[in-house]
N, C-alpha and C positions, 0 to 999 in steps of 0.2 A: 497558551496552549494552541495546537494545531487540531483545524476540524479535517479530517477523515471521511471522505464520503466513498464508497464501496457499490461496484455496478448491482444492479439486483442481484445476476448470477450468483455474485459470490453470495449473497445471504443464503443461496440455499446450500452452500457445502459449512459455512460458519452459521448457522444461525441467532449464537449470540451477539451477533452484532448488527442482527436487522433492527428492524421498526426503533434505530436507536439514534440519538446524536454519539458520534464518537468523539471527543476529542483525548487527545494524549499530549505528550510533554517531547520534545525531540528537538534537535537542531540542524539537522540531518538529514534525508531521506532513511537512509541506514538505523539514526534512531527510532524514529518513528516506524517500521516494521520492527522494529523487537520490541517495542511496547503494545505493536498490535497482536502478538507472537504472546505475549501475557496475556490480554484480554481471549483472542481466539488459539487454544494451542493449535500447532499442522499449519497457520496462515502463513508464517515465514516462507516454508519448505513451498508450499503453492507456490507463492510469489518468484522465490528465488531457488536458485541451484545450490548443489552441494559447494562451491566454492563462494557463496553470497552477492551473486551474480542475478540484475532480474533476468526471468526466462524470456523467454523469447515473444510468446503469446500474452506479456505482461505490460503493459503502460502506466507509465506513473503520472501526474500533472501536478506541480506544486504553482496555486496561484494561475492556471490555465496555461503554463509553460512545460513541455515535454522536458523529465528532466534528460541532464545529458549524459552524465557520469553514470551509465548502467553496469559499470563493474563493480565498484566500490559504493554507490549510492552515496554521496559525498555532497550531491546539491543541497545547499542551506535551504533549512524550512524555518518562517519566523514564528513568534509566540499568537500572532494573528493568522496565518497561511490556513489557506482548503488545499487540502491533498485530496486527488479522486485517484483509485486505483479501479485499471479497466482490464477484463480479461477481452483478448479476440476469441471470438466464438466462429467455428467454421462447421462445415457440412456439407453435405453431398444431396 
């Protein structure tokens, strides 16, 4: 299983998945957001676009590697891998 770790930000639009260890099952990037899409309903749609695309203000790292396939999210994730997903936060 893949551990998940999630910027603070996001605990506050998910809150089921703060103050928590995540881990899910996935082989994939793309797995791995639709088993976090179970645990947090709305997290997918964050993360990615209507065509399963990540958005643009979205960073993935499996293992401390940007992934690189952000159309398809197709980067292998292993049954040991850290996955960190990061939003860009910006301001004025």
């Amino acid at each position: 299983m893949a551990t998940v770790e999630l910027t603070r930000h996001l605990h506050s639009f998910f809150p089921a998945l703060a103050e928590r260890e995540i881990t899910v099952q996935g082989a994939t990037v793309a797995e791995v957001v639709r088993e976090l899409e179970q645990l947090a309903p709305g997290l997918e749609f964050y993360l990615c676009d209507e065509l399963g695309r990540l958005r643009r203000h979205v960073n993935v790292f499996v293992d401390e590697e940007r992934v690189a396939d952000r159309q398809r999210l197709s980067d292998a994730v292993g049954p040991g891998s850290r996955v960190l997903i990061m939003q860009a936060l910006s301001g004025g």
